[in-house]
C-alpha positions as CSV (number, residue, x, y, z in Angstrom):
1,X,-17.7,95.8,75.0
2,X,-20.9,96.5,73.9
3,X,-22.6,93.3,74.3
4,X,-21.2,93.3,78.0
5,X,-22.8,96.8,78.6
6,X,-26.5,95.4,76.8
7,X,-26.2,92.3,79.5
8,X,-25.2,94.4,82.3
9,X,-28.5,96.4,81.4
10,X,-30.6,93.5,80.8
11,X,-29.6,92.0,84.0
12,X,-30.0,95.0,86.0
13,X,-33.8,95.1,84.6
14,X,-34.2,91.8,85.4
15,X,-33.5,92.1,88.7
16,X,-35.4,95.2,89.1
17,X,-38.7,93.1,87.6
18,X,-37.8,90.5,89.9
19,X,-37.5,92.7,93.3
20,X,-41.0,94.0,91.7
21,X,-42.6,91.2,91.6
22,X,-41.3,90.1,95.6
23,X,-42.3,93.2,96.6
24,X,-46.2,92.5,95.7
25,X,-45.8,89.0,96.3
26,X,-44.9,90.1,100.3
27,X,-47.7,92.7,100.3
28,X,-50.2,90.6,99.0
29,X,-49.1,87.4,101.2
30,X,-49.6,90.3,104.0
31,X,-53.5,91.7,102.9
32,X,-54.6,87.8,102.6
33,X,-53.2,86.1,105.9
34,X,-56.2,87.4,107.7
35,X,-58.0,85.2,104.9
36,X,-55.6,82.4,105.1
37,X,-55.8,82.1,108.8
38,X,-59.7,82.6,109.1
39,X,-60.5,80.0,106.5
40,X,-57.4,77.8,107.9
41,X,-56.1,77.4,104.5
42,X,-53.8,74.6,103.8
43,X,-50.2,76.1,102.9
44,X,-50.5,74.7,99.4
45,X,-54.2,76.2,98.9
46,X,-52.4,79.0,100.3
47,X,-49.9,79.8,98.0
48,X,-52.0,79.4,95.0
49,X,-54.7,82.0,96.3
50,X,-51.5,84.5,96.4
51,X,-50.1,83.5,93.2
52,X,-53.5,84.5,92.0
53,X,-54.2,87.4,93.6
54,X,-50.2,88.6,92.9
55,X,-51.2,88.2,89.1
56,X,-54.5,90.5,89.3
57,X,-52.6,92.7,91.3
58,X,-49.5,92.8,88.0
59,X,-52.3,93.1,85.8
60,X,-54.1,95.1,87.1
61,X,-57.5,96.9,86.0
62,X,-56.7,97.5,82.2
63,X,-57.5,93.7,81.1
64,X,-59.9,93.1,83.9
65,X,-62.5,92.0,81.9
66,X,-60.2,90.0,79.5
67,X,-57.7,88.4,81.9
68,X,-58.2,85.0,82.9
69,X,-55.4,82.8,84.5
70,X,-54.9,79.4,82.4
71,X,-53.7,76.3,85.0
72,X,-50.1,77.0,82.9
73,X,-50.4,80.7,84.1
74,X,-51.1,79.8,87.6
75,X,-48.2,76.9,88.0
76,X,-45.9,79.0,86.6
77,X,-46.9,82.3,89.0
78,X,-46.7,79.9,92.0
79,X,-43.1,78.4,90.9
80,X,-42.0,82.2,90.3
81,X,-43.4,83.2,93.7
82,X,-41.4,79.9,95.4
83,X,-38.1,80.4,93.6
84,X,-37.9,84.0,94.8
85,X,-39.3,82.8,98.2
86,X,-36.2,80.2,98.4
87,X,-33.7,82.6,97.1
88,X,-34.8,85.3,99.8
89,X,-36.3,87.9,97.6
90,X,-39.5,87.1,99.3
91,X,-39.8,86.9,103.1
92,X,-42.9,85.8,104.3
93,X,-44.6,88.6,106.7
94,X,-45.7,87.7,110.3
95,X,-48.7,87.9,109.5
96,X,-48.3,85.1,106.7
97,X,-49.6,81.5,109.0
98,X,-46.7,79.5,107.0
99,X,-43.1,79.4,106.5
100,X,-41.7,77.7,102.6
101,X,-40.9,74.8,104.2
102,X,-44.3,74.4,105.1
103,X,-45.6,75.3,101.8
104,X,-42.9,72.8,100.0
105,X,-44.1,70.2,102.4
106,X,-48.1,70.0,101.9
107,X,-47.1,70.0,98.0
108,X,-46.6,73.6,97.5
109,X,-43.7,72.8,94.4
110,X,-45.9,72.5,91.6
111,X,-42.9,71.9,89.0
């Protein structure tokens, strides 16, 4: 009974890190389409500036100086951001100038 209640818990702040992390991913897919567009980014470019961005946004000001994003930490922040993107926790804004299956298609799946 126990164990049951610690994995209910465990997935319920799992899923609450996970709508977390959508909920930047979509806000910062929104602030950079006006970049994307302008410099008529290929989707797959695309998706790694918003990965990157995503990340400094996590992080955030405290290991500013420190933080530096290893190729590892950037395939693995674009796979995170196209999993939730496939499974609907993401929705691409308007704004954002392509849809996943564009992204997928110019080599956005960097498994």
């Amino acid at each position: 009974m126990k164990k049951q209640r610690n994995r209910n818990r465990f997935k319920a702040h799992v899923t609450s890190a996970m709508q977390k992390f959508a909920d930047i991913y979509m806000g910062v897919m929104r602030d950079l389409a006006p970049l994307i567009k302008k410099d008529a980014m290929a989707p797959n470019t695309a998706i790694v500036l918003v990965a990157i961005y995503a990340d400094a946004v996590m992080v955030g000001d405290r290991h500013k100086a420190e933080h530096r994003m290893s190729e590892d930490d950037i395939v693995g922040a674009v796979n995170l951001l196209l999993l939730l993107w496939e499974q609907g926790k993401v929705v691409a804004p308007n704004e954002y100038p392509y849809t996943l299956e564009e992204t997928l298609a110019d080599g956005g799946d960097v498994q």
